[in-house]
N, CA, C and O atoms as a MOPAC input file, in Angstrom:
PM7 MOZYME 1SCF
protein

 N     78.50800 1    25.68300 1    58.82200 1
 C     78.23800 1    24.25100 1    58.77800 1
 C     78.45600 1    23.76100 1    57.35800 1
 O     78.36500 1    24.53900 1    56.40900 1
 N     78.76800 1    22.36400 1    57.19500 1
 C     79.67300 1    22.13200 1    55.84300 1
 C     78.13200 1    21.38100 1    55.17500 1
 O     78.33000 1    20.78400 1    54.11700 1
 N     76.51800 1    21.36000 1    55.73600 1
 C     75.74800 1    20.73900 1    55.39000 1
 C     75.00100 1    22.14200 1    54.26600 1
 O     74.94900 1    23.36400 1    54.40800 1
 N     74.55100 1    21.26400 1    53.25300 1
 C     73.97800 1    22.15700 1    52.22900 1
 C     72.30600 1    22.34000 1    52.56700 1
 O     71.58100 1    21.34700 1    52.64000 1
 N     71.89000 1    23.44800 1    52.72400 1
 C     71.21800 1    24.03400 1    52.84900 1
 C     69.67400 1    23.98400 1    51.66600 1
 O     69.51300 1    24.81100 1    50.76800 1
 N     68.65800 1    22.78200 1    51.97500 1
 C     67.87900 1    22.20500 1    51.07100 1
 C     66.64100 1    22.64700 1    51.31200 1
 O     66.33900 1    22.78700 1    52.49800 1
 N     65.74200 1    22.93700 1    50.38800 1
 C     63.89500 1    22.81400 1    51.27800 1
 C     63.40800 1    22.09200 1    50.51100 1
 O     62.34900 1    21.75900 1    51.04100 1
 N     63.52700 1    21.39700 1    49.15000 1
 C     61.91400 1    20.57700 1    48.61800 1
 C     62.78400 1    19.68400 1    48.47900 1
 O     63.97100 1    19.91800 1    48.70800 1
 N     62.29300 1    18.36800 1    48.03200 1
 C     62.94800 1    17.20700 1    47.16200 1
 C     63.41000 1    17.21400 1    46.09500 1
 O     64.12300 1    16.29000 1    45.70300 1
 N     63.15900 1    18.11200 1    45.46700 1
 C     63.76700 1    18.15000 1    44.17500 1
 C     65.48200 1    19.17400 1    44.54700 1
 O     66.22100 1    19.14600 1    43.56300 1
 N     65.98000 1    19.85000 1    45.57800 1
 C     66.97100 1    20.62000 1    46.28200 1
 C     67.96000 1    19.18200 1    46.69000 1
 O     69.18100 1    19.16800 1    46.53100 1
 N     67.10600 1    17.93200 1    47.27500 1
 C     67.70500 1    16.97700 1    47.92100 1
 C     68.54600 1    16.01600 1    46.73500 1
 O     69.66800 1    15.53300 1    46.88100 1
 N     67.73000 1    15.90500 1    45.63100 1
 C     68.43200 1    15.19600 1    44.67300 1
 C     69.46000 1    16.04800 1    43.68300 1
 O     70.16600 1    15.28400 1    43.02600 1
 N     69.72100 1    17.55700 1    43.41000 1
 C     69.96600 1    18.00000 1    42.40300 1
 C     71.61300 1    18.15200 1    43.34800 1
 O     71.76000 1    18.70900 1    44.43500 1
 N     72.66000 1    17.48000 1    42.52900 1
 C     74.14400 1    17.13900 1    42.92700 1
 C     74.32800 1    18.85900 1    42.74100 1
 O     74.82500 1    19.35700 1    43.75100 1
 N     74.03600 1    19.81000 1    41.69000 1
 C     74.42700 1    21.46400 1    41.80400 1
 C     74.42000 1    21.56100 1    43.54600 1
 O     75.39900 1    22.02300 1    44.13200 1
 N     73.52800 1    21.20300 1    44.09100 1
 C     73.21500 1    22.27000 1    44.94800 1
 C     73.66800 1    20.74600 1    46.64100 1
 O     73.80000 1    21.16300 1    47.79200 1
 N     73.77700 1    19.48200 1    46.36700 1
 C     74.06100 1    18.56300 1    47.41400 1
 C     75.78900 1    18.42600 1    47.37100 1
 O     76.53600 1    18.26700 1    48.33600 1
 N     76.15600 1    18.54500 1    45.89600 1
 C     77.41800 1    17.81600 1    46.28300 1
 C     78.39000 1    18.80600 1    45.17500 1
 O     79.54200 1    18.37200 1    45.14500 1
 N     78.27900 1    19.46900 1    44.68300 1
 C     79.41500 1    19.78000 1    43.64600 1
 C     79.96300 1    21.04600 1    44.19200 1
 O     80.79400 1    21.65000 1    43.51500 1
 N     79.48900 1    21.64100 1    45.65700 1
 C     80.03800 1    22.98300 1    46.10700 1
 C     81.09000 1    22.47400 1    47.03000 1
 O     82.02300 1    23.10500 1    47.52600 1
 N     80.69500 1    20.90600 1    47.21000 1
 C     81.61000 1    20.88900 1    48.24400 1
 C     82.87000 1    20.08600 1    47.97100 1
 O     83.72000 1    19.69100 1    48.76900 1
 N     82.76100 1    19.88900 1    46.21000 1
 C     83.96800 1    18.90900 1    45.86400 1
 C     85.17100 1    19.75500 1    46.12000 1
 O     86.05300 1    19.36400 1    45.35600 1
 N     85.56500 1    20.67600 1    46.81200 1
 C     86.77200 1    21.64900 1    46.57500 1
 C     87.18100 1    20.88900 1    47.83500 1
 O     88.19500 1    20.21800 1    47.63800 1
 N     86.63100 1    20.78600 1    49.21900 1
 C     87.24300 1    20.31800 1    50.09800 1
 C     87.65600 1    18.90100 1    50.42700 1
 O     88.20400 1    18.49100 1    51.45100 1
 N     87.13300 1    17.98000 1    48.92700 1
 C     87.96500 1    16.76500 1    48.85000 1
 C     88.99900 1    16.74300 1    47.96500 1
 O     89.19000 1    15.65500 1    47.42100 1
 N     89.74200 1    17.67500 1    47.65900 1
 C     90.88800 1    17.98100 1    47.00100 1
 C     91.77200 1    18.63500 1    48.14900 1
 O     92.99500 1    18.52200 1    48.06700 1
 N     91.16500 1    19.35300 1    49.27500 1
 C     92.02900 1    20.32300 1    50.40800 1
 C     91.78700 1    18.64700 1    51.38200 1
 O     92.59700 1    18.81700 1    52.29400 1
 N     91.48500 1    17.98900 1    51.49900 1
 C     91.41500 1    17.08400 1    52.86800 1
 C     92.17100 1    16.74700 1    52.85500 1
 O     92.49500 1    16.50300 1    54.01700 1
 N     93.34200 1    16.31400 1    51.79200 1
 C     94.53300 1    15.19500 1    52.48000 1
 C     95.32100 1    15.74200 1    52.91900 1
 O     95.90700 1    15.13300 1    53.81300 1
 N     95.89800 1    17.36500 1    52.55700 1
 C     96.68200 1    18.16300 1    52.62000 1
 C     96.29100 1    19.01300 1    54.31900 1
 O     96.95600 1    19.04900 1    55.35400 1
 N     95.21400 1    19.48400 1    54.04000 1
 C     94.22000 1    19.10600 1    55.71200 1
 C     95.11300 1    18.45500 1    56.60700 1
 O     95.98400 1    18.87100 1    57.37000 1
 N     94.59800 1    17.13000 1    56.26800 1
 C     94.91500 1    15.97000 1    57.42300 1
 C     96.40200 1    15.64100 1    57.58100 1
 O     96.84600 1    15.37800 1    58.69900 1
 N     97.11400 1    15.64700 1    56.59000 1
 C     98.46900 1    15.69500 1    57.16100 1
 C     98.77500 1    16.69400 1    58.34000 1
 O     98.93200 1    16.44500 1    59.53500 1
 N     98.82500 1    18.20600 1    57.48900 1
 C     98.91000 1    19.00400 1    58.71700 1
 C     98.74100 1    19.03900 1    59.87300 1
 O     99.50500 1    19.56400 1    60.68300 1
 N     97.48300 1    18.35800 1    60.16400 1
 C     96.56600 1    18.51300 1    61.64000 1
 C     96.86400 1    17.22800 1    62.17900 1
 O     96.67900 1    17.23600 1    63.39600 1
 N     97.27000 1    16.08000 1    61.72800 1
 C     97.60600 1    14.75400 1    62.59500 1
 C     97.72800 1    14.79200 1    63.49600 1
 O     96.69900 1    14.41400 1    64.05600 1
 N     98.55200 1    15.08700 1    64.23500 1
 C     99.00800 1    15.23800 1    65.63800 1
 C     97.93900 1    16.46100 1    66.35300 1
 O     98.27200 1    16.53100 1    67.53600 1
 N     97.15300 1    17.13100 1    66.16300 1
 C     96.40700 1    17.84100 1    66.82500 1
 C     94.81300 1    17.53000 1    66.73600 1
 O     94.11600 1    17.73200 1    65.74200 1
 N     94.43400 1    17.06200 1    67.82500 1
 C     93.01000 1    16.68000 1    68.16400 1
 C     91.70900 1    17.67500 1    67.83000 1
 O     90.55600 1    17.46900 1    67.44900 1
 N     92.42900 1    18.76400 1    68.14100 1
 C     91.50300 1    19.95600 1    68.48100 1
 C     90.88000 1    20.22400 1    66.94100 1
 O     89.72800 1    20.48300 1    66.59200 1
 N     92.06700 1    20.06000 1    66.20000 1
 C     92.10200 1    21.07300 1    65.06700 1
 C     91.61200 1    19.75300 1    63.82100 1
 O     91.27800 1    20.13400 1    62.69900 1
 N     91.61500 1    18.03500 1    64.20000 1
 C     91.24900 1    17.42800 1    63.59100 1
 C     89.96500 1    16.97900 1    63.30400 1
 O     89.55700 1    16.35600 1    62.32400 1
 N     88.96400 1    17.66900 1    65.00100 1
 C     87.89500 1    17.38900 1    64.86700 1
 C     87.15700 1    18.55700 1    64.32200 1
 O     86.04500 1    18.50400 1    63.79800 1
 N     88.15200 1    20.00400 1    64.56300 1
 C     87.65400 1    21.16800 1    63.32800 1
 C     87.06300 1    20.96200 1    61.80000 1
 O     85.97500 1    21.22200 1    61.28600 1
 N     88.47700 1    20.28300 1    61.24100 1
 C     88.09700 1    19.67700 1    60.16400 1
 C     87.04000 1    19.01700 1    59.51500 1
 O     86.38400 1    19.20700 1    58.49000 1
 N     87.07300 1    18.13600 1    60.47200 1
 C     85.58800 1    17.39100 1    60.59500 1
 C     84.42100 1    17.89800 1    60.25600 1
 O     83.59700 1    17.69100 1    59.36600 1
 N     84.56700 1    18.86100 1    61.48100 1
 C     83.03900 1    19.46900 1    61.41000 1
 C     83.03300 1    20.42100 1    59.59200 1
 O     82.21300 1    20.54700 1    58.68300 1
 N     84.24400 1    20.82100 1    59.81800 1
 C     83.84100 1    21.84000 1    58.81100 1
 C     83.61900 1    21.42900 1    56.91900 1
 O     83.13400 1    21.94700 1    55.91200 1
 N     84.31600 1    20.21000 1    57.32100 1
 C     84.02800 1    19.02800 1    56.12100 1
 C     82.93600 1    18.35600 1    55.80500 1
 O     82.70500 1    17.48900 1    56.64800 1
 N     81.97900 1    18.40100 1    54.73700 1
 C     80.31300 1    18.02800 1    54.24900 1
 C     81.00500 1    16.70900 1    54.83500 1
 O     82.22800 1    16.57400 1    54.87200 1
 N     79.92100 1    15.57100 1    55.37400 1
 C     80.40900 1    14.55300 1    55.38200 1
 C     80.25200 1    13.68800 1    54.42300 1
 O     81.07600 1    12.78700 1    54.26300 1
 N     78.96500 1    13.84900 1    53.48500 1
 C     79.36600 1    12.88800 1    52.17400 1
 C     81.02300 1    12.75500 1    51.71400 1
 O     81.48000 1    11.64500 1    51.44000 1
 N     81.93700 1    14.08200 1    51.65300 1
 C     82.94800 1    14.67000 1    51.01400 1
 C     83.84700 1    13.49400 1    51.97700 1
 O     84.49600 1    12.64800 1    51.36200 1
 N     83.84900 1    13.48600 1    53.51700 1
 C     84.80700 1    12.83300 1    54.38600 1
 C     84.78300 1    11.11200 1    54.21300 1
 O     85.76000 1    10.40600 1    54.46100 1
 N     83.06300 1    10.44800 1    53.59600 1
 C     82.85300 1     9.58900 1    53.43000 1
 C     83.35800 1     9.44900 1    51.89700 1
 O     83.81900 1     8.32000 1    51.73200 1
 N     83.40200 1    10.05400 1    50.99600 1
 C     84.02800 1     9.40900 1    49.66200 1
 C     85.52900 1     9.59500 1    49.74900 1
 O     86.17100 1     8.99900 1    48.88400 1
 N     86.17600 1    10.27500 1    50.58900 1
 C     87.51300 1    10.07300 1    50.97300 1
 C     87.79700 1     9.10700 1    51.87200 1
 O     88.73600 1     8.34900 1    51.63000 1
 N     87.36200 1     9.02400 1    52.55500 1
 C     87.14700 1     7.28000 1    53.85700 1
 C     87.10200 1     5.96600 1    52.13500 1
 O     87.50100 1     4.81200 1    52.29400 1
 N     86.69800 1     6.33200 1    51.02600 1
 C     86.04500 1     5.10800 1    50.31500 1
 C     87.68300 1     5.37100 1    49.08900 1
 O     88.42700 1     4.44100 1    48.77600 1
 N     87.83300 1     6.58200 1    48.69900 1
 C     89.10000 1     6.51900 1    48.14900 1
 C     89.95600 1     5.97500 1    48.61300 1
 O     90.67400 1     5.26400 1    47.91000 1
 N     90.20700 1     6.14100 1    50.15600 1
 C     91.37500 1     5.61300 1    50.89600 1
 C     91.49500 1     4.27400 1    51.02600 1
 O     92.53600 1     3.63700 1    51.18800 1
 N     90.15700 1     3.79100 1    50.93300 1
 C     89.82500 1     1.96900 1    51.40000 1
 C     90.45400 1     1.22900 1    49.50400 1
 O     91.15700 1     0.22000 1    49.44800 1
 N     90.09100 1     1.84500 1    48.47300 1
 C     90.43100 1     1.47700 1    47.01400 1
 C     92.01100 1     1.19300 1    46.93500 1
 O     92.54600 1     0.08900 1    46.83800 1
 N     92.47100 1     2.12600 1    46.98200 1
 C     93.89700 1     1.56300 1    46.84400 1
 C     94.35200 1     0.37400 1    47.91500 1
 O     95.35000 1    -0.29800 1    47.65700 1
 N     93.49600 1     0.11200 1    49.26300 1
 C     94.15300 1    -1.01000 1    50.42200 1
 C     93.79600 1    -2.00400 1    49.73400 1
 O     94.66900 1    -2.85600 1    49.56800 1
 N     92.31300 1    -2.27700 1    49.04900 1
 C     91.64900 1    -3.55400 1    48.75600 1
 C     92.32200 1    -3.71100 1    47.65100 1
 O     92.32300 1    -4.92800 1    47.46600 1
 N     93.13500 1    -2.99300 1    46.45500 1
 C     93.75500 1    -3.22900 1    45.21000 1
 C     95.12300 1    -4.13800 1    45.70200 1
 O     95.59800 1    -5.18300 1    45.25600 1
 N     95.50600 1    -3.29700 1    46.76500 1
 C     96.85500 1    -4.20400 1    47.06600 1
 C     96.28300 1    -5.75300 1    47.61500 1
 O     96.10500 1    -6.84500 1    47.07600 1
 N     96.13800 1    -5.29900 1    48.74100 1
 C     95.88900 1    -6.64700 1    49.40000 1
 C     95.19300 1    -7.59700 1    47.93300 1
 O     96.15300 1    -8.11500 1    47.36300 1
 N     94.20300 1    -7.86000 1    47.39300 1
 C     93.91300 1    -8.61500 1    46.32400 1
 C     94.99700 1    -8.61600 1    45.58400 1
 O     95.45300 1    -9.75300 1    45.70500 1
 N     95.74500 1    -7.94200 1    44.81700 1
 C     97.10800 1    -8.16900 1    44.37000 1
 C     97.92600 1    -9.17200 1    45.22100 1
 O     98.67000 1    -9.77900 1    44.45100 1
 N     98.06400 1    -9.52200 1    46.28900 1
 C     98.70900 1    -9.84800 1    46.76700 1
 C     98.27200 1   -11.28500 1    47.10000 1
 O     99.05300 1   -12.23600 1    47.05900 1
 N     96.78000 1   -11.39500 1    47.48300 1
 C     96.48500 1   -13.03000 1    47.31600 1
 C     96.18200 1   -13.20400 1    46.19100 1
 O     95.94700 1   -14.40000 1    46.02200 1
 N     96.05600 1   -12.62200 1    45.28800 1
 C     95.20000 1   -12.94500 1    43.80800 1
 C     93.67600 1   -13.32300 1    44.27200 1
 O     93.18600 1   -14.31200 1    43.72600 1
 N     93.01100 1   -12.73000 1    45.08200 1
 C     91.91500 1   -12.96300 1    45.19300 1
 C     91.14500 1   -11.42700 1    44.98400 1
 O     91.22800 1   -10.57800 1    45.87200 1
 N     90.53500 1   -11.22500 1    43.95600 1
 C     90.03400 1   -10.19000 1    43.97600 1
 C     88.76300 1    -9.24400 1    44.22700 1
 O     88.27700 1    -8.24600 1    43.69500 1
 N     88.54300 1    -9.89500 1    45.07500 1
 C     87.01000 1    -9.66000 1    46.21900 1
 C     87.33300 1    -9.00300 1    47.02100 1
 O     86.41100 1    -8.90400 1    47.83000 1
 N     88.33900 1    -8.33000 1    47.36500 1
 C     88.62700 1    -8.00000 1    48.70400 1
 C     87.32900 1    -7.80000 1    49.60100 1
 O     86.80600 1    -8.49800 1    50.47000 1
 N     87.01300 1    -6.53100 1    49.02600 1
 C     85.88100 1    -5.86400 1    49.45000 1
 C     84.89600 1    -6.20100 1    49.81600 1
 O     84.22800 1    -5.64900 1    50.69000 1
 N     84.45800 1    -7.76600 1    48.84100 1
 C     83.42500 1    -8.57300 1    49.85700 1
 C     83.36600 1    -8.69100 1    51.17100 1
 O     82.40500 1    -8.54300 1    51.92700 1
 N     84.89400 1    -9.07700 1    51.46900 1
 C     84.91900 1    -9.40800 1    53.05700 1
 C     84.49300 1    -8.84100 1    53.75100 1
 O     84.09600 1    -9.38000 1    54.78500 1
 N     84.32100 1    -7.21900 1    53.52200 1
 C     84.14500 1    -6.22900 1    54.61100 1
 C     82.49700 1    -5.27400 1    54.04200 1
 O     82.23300 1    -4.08900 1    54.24400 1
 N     81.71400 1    -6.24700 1    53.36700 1
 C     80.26000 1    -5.66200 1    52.83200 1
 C     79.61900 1    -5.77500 1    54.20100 1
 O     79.05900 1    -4.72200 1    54.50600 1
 N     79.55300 1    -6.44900 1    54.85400 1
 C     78.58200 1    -6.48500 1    55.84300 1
 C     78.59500 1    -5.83900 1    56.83500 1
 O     77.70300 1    -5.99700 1    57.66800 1
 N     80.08200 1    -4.50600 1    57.11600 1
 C     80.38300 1    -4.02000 1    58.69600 1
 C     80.47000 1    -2.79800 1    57.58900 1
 O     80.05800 1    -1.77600 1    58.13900 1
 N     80.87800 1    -2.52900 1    56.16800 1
 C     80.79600 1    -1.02100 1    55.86800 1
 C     79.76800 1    -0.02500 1    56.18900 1
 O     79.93600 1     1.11300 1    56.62800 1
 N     78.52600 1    -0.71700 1    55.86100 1
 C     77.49900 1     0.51600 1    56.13600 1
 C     77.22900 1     0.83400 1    57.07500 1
 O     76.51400 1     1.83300 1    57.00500 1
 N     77.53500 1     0.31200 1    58.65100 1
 C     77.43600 1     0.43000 1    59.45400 1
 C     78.62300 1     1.22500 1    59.79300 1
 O     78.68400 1     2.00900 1    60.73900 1
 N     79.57600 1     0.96600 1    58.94200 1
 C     80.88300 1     2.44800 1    59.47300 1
 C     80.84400 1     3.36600 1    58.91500 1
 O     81.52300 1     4.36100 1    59.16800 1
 N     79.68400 1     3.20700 1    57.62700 1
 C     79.57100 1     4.90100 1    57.15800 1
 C     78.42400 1     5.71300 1    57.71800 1
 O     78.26500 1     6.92600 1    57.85400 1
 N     77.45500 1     4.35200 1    58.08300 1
 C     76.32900 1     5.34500 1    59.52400 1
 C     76.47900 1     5.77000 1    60.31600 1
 O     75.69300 1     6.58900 1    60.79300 1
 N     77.82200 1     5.33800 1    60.97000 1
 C     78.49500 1     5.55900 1    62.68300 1
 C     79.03400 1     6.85800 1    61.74900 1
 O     78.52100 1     7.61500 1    62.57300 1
 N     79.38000 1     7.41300 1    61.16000 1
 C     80.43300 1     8.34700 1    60.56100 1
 C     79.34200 1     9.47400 1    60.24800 1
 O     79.73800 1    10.60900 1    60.51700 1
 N     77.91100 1     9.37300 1    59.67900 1
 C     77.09700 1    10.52300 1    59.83200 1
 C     76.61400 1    10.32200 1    61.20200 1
 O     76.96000 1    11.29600 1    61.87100 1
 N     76.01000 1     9.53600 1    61.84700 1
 C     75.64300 1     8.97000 1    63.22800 1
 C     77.02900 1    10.31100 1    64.38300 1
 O     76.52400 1    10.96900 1    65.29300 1
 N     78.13100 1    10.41100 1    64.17900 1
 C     78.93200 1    10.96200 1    64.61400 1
 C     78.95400 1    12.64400 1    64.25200 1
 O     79.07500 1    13.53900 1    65.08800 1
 N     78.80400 1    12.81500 1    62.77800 1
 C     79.03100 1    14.21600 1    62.59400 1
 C     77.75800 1    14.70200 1    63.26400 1
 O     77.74900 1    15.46300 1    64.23100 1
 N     76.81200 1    14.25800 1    62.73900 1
 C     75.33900 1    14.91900 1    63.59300 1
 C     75.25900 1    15.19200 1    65.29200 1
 O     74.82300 1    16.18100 1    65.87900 1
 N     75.69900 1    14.24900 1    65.70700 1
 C     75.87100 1    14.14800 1    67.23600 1
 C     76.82900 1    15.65100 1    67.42900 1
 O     76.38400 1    16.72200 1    67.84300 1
 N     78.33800 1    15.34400 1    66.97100 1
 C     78.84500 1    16.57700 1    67.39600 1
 C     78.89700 1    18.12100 1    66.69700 1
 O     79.67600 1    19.04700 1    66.92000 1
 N     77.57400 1    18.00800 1    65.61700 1
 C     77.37800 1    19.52500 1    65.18100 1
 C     75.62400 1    19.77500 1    65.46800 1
 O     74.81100 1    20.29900 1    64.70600 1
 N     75.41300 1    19.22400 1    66.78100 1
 C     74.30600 1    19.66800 1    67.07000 1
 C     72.90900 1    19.26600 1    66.89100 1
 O     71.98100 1    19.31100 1    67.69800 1
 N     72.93700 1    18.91700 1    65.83800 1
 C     71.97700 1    18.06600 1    64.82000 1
 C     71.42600 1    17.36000 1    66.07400 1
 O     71.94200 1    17.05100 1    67.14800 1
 N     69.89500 1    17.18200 1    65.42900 1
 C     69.11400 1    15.69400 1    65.70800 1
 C     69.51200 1    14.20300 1    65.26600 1
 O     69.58700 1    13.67300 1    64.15800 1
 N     69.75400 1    13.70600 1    66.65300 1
 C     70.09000 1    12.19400 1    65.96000 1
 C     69.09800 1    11.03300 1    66.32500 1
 O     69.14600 1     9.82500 1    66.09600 1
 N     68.39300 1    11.64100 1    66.82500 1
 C     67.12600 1     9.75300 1    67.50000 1
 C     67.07000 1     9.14700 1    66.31400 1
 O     67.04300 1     7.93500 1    66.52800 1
 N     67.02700 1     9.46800 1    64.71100 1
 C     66.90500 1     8.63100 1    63.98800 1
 C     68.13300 1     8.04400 1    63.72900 1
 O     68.37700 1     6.83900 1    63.67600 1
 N     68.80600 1     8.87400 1    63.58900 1
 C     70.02100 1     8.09500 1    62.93200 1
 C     70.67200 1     7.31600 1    64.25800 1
 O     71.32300 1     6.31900 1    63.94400 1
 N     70.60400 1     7.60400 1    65.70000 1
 C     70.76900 1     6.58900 1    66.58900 1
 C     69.56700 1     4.99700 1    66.29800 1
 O     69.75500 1     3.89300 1    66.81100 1
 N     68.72300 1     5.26800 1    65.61500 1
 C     67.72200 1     3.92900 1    65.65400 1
 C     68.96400 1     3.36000 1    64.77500 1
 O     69.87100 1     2.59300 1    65.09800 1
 N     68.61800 1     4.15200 1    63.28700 1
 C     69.28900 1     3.14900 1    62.18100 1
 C     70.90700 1     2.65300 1    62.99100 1
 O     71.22100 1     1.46500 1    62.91900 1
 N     71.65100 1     3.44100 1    63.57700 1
 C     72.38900 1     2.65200 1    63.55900 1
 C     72.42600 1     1.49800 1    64.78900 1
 O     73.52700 1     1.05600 1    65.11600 1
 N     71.31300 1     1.05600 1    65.40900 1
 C     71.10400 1     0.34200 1    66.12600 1
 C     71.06700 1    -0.90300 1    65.52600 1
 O     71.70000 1    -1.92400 1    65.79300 1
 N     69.97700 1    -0.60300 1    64.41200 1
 C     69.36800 1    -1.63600 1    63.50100 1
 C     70.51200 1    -1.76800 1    62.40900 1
 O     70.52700 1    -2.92300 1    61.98400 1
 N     71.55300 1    -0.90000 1    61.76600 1
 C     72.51500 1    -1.28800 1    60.88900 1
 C     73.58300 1    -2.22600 1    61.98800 1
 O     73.89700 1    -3.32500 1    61.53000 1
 N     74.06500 1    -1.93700 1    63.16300 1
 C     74.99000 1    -2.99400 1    63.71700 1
 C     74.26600 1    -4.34900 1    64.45700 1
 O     74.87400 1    -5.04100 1    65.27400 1
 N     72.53200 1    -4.66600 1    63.92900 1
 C     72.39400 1    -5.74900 1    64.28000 1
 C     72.32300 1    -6.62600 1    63.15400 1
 O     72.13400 1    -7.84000 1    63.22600 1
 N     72.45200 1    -6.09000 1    62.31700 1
 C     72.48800 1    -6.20400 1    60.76000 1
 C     74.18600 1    -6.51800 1    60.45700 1
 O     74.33500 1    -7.73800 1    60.51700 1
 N     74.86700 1    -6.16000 1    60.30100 1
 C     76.30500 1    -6.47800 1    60.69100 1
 C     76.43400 1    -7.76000 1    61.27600 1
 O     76.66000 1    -8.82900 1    60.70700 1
 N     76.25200 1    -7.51300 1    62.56200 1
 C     76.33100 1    -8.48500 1    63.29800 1
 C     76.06000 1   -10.14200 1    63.01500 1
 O     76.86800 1   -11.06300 1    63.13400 1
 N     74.76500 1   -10.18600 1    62.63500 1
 C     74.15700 1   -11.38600 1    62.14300 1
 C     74.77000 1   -11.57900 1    61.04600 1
 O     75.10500 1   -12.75300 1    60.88700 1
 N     75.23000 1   -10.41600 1    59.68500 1
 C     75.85500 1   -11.27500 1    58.85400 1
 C     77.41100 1   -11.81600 1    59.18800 1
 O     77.84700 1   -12.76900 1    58.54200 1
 N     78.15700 1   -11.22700 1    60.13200 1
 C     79.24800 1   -11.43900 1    60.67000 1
 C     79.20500 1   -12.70200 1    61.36700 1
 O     80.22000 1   -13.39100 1    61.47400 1
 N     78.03800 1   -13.06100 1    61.86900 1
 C     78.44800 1   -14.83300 1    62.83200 1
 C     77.40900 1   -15.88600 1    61.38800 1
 O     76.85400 1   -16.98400 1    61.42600 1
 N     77.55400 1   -14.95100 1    60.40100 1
 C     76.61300 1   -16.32500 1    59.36900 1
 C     78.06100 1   -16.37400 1    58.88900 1
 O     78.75400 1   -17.39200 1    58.90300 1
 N     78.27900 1   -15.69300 1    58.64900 1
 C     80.55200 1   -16.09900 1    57.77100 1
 C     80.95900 1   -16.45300 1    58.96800 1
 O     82.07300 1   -16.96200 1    58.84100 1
 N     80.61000 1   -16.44400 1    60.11000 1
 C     81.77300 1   -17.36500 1    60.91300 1
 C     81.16300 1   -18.66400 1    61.05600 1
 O     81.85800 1   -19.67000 1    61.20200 1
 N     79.96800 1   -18.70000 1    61.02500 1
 C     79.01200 1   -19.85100 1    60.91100 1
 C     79.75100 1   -21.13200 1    59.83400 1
 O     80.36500 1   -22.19500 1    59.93300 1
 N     79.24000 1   -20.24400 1    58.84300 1
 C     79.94900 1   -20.77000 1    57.59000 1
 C     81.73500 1   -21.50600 1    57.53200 1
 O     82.08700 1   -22.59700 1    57.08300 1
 N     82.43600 1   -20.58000 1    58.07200 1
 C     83.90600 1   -21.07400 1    58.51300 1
 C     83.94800 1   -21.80800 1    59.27900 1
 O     84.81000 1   -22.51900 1    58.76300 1
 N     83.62700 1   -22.46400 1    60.51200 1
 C     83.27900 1   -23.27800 1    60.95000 1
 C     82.61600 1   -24.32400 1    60.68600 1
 O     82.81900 1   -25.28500 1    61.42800 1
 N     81.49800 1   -24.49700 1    59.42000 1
 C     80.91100 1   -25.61900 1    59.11100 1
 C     82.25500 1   -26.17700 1    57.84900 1
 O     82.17100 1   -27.22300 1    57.20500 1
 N     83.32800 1   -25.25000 1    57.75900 1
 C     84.01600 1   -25.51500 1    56.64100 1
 C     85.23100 1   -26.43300 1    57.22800 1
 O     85.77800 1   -27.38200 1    56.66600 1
 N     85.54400 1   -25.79700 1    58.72500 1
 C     86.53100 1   -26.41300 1    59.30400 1
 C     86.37600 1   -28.07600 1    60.07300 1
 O     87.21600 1   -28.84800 1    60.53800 1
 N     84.96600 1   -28.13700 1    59.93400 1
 C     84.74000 1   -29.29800 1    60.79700 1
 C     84.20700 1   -30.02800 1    59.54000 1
 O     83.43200 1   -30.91100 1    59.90600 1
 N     84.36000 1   -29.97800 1    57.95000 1
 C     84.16400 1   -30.66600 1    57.07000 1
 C     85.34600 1   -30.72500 1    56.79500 1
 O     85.38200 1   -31.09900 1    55.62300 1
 N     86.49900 1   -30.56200 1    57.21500 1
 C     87.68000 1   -30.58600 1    56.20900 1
 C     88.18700 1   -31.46300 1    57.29800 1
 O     88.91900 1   -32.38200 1    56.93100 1
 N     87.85100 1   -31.31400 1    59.00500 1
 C     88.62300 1   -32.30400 1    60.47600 1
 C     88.09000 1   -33.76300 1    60.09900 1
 O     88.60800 1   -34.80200 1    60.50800 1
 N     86.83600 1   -33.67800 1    59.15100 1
 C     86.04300 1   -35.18300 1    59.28000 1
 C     86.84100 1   -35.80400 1    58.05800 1
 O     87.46000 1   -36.86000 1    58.18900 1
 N     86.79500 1   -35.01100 1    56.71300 1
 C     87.86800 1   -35.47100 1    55.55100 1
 C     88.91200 1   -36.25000 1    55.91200 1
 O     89.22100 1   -37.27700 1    55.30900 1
 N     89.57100 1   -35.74900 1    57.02600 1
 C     90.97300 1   -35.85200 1    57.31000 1
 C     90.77400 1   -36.80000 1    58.30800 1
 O     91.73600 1   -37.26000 1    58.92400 1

């Protein structure tokens, strides 16, 4: 199992022993994932066998270079704002997922992500809220 192996709180915070054994397999993942593209079997291997912090800061590398372009490209350089309110809810669904299929207990992390996509949600219809109070101030302008 690609999960590090903790017993006190002070095991939970110290990066030696949470995160620096497993920086080797975010240097092997891209090279990984090319290979295995086309094979299901062997992509959800990966998966499992990948810490998921490690799969989640590669999910966040991969998103850096999209939001650099795209903002390059409107000159608006927020990208990333746009998409604050549905991320954490795709990086909960993403441990929410590894736990489910390596066995793990999930009733909690099924609550949170109950409560993270109603959370989403509501901020997702307050920006459409918002776009709409923008479009029917600009129909009355006009």
């Amino acid at each position: 199992m690609a999960l590090p192996v903790v017993k006190s709180l002070a095991d939970c915070s110290s990066l030696q022993k949470t995160v620096y054994p497993y920086m080797p397999q975010l240097y092997d993942l891209p090279q990984q994932l090319l290979q295995s593209w086309n094979n299901p079997t062997e992509l959800q291997h990966i998966y499992l066998a990948t810490n998921p912090l490690i799969s989640a800061f590669a999910f966040s590398l991969f998103l850096a270079p999209v939001f650099l372009v795209i903002s390059e490209i409107n000159k608006n350089y927020s990208q990333v704002d746009r998409l604050w309110s549905i991320l954490p809810t795709i990086y909960n669904v993403h441990y929410d997922i590894y736990a489910h299929l390596s066995g793990l207990d999930t009733q909690r992390l099924d609550h949170l992500i109950a409560f993270s996509t109603v959370w989403s949600v509501s901020q997702l219809l307050r920006i459409v809220e918002c776009l709409m109070l923008m479009v029917v101030v600009v129909a009355i302008d006009v």
